[in-house]
N, C-alpha and C positions, 0 to 999 in steps of 0.2 A: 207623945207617940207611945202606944200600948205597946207589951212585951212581943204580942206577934207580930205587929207591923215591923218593930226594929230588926226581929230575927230574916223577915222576908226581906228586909230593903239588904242586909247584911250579904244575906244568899244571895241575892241579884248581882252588887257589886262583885263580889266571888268569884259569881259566873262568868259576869263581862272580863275583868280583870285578865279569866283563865282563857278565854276565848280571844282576849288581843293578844297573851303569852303564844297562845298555839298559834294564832295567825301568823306570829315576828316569825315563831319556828319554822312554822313551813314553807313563807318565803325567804327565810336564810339558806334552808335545807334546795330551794329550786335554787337559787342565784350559785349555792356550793357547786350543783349538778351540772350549769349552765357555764359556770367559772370553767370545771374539771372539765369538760366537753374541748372549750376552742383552747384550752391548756395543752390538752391531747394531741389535737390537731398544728399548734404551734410545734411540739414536743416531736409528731413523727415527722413535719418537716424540715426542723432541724438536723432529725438523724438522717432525712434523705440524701440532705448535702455531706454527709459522713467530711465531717470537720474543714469544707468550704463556709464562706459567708456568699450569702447573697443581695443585693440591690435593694430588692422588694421580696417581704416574708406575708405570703397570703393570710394567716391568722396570728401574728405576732401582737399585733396593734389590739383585738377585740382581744386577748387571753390576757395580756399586762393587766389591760383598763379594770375588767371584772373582776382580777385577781386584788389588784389595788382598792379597788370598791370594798371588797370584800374586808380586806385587811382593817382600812379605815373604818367599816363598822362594827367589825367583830374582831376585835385585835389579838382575845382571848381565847376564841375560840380553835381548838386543835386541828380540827379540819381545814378551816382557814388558813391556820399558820402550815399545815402539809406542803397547802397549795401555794404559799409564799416560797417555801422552800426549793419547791419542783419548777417554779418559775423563774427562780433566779440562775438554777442553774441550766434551763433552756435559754435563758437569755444568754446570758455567759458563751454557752458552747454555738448560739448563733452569730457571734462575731469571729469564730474560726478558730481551730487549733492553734495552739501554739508548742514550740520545742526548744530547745534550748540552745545558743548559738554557741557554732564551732566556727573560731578563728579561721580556721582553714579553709573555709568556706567560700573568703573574698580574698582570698593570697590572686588568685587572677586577674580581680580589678587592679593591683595595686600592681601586677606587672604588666599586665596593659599599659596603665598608666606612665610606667618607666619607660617603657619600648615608646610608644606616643613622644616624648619629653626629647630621646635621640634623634628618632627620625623628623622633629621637627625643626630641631637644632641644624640636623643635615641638611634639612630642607631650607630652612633662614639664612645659611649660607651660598646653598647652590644659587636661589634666589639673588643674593647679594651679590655673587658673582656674574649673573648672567644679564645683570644693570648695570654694573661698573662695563662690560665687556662690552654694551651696544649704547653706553651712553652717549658718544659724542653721536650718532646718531639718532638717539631719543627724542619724542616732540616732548618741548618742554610742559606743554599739557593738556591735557588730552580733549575738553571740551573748553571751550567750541570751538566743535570738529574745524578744520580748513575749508574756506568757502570751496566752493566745488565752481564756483563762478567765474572766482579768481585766480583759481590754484590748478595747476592739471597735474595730472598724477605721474610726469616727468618730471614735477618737480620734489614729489613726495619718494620717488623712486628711493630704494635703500633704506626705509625711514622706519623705524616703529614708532610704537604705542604702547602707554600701558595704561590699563585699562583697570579698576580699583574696586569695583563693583557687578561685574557680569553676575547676573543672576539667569541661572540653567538649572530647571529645564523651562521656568517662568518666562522667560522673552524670545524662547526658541521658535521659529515660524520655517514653511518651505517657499520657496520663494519662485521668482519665475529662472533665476540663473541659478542655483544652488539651495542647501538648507542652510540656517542662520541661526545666530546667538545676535537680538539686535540691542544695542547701547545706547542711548541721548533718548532726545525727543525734538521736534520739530524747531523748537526755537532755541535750540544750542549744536544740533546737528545731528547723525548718526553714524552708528560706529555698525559696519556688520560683520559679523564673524564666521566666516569659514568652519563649520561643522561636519561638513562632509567627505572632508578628507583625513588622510592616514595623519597629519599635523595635530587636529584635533583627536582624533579617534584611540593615537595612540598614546598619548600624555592621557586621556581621559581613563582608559581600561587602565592604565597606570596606578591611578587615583582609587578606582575600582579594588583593585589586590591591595592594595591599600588599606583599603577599607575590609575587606575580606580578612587578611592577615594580621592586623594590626591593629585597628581602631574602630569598633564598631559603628562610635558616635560619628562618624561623618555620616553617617547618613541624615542627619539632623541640619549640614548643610548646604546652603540654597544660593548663598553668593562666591563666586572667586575671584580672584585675583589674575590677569592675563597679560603675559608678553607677548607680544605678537607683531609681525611685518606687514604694511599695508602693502596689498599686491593687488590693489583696482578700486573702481568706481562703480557700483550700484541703483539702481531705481527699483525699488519695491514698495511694497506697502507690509511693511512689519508690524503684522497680527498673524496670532495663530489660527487654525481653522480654515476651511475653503470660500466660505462667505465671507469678504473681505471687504470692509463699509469706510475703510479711510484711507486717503488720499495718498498719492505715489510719493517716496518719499527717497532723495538720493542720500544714499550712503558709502563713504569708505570703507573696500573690504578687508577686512582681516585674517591675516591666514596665521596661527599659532604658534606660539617659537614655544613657550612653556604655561602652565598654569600653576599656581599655590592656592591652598587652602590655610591662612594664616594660622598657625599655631600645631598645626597638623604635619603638612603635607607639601613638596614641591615638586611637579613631576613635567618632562619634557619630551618633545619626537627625538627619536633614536630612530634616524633613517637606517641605519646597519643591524640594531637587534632586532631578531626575533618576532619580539610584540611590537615594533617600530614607537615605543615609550618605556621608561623605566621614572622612580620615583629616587629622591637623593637617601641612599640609607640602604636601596632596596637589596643590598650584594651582605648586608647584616641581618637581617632579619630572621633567616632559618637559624643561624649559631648562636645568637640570642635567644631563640626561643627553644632550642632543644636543652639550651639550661633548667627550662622552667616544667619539665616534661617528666609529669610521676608515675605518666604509664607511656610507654611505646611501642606495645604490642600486644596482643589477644592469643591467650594462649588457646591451645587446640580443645581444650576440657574445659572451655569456659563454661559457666554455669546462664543461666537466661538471666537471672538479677547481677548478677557479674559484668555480665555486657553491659548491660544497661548499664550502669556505674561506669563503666569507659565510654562508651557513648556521649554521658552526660559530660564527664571529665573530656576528652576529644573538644568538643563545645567550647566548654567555660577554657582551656587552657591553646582553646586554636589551634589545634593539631589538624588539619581538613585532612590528610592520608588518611590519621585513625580514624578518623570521621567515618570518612568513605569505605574503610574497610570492615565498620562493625556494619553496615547494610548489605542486602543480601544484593548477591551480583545480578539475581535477576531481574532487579528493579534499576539496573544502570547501564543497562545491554545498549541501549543508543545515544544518540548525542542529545537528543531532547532530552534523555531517562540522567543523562551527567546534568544538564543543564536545570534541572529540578531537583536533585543531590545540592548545586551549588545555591538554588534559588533559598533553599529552604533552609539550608547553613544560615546565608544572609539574615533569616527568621531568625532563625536560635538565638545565634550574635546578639541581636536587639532583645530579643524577651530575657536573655541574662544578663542585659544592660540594665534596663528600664522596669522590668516587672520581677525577678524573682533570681536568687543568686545560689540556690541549693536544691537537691531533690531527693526525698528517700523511695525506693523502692519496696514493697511488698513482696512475697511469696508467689514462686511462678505456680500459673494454674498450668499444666502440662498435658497434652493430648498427641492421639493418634487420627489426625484426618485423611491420612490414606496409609493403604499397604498394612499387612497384619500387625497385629496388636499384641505381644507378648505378656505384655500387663494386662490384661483385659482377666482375672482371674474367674468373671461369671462364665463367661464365654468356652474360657478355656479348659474349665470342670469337664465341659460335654464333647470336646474335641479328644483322639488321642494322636501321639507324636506325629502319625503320618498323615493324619487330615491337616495339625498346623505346618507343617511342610508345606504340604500343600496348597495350603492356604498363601503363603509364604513368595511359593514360587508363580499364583495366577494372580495374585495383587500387587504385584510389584515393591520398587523401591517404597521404603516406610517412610510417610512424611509427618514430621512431629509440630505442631502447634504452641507457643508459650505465651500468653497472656500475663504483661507484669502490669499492676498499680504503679503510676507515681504521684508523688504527693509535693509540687510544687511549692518553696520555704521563701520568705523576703530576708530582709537583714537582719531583720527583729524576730525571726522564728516563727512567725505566722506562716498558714496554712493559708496559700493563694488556690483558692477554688475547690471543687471537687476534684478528688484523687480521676487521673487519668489511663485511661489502659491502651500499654504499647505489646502489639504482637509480634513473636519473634518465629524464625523457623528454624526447622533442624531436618537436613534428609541425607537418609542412608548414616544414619550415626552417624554423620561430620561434626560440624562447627555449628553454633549455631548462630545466625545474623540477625538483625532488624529487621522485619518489613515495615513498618507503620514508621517510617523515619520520619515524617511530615509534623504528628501533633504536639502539640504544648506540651512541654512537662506538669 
């Protein structure tokens, strides 16, 4: 090969060489731009959840993979390693904040738990007692039922039952003589249970305050335990629902002497009190729990994030007064508006059982949504003293607005969701209360 041909083939390879270098570059330089694009897009929906996690993340999945690409072929490269950097810490802050845990946090669970451990002790007693006292006329067992063929219910007169399993509100049906709790099954017999009267009704709202006052987790059960007097003989067909497809079925009725919740609860009719039921323990349970009570009242200068912190404390520590007294009264004016106060307690109870045991609050956002505005400093440049007077006396009472953040915590210091916002009110410079009592922390 002569000296020009070497110098030309030289120059070619040169060229090509420089021309595959530029090509690497400009698709490293696109995959960089396409990486930082759904990086972005991860990166502002992370911040949207402002330190929730979520389920499903709409560009998490494409921002890692292209990030990771990237990494793995340009491991040197500084723009790449940026983008490794910004990725890791979107990932990070997409699994939720976290804080640091304060012991004092779950002091509630653990007296829950003490309060739970007496009144169950009371209750394994009362129980005990109230089987020693109708044993000699106890059936020695409960299935299978007495034939109904052979037996007439002169013969069962004075008798009870106890019954190891009722499951309510799962086998509750209405029936053509009463409504029902029914027991067996067609080839061992049926047991049916008188639900519709004060026997039942009032052991059960028993079990209710119970649960209200003292142990959240019963709501979690589905079976009881039942003393009860047979007081007749039945023909139904025990299914729930009006469409009723199986066949008549006689059963002995039960009318209620007590029920327990093993390990819980034991609660009976009390023909003479009040609620016509009370639970073993129930004449303990306020003096016990006013031990446990780090706040017991809302002073008049409460601040809007102040509340909230008794509010939440009220909650976790069961106080249902303070409860009811950090809401504003006009959302309790009737017996439905108490009845949705109590429904929504019941709520609380379980979600600082089961989902989250702390909450911090934010900074109140604070407004004027009626009546004049003192603060209003733009406003009030162009007014002088006798137009806000004025003002003062044809807008009436001032109604003030509080918007607080809260930021839901577990036991481990994570942030459960996105920060929540609870509005509060203030009128005529009073107190100021909850309205938004209803949502999650």
């Amino acid at each position: 090969m002569n000296r020009k041909a070497l110098i030309f083939a030289m120059t070619t390879l040169s060229l090509c060489a420089a021309a595959a270098f530029g090509a690497d570059v400009s698709r490293m330089k696109r995959e960089i731009a396409q990486a930082d694009y759904h990086l972005k897009e991860f990166e502002n929906e992370v911040a949207r959840q402002r330190g929730g996690q979520k389920m499903v993340w709409r560009s998490k999945q494409d921002a890692l993979m292209r990030v990771q690409a990237l990494m793995q072929n340009y491991p040197d490269d500084p723009e790449v390693q940026k983008l490794f950097a910004r990725a890791r810490v979107a990932l990070m802050k997409s699994k939720g904040e976290y804080t640091e845990v304060d012991p004092s946090w779950t002091v509630y669970k653990a007296n829950e738990e003490n309060l739970r451990k007496i009144i169950a002790a009371a209750g394994q007693k009362a129980w005990d007692d109230l089987i020693a006292q109708h044993k000699a006329d106890l059936l020695e067992k409960a299935f299978p039922t007495p034939d109904s063929a052979e037996v007439g219910l002169a013969d069962l007169n004075g008798k009870y039952v106890l019954l190891d399993e009722v499951q309510y509100p799962a086998h509750q049906f209405y029936g053509a003589t009463s409504e029902y709790v029914a027991e067996g099954k067609p080839s061992q017999g049926y047991w049916f249970i008188d639900i519709a009267k004060r026997q039942w009704l009032g052991p059960y709202e028993a079990v209710k305050r119970y649960r209200r006052n003292v142990d959240s987790s019963l709501a979690d059960v589905t079976k009881w335990k039942l003393l009860g007097r047979i007081t007749g003989l039945a023909a139904e067909i025990p299914e729930a629902g009006e469409n009723k497809v199986g066949s008549l079925q006689f059963g002995w009725v039960v009318t209620p002497v007590a029920l327990m919740v093993p390990d819980h609860v034991t609660a009976w009719y009390d023909e003479n009190g009040e609620a016509t039921g009370t639970y073993a323990g129930e004449d303990q349970v306020a003096a016990i729990k006013d031990g446990w009570y780090t706040v017991k009242e809302i002073p008049a200068d409460v601040t809007p994030e102040r509340l909230m912190e008794i509010f939440m404390t009220a909650i976790k520590e069961k106080n249902f007064e303070l409860y009811r007294a950090c809401i504003d009264p006009e959302r309790r004016k009737t017996d439905v508006a108490e009845d949705l106060v109590r429904y929504h307690w019941d709520l609380h109870q379980e979600r600082f059982r089961n989902e989250y045991v702390h909450a911090t609050f934010g900074k109140a956002r604070i407004s004027v949504i009626k009546g004049f505005d003192e603060g209003n400093s733009l406003e009030n440049f162009f007014l002088d003293q006798k137009q806000q007077d004025t003002l003062k006396k044809i807008e009436g009472q001032k109604v003030e607005e509080a918007v607080v953040e809260s930021r839901a915590l577990t036991e481990t210091g994570k942030q459960l969701g996105s920060p929540v916002e609870h509005r509060l009110v203030r009128r005529g410079g009073g107190r100021w209360y909850v309205v938004d009592y209803a949502p999650r922390f």
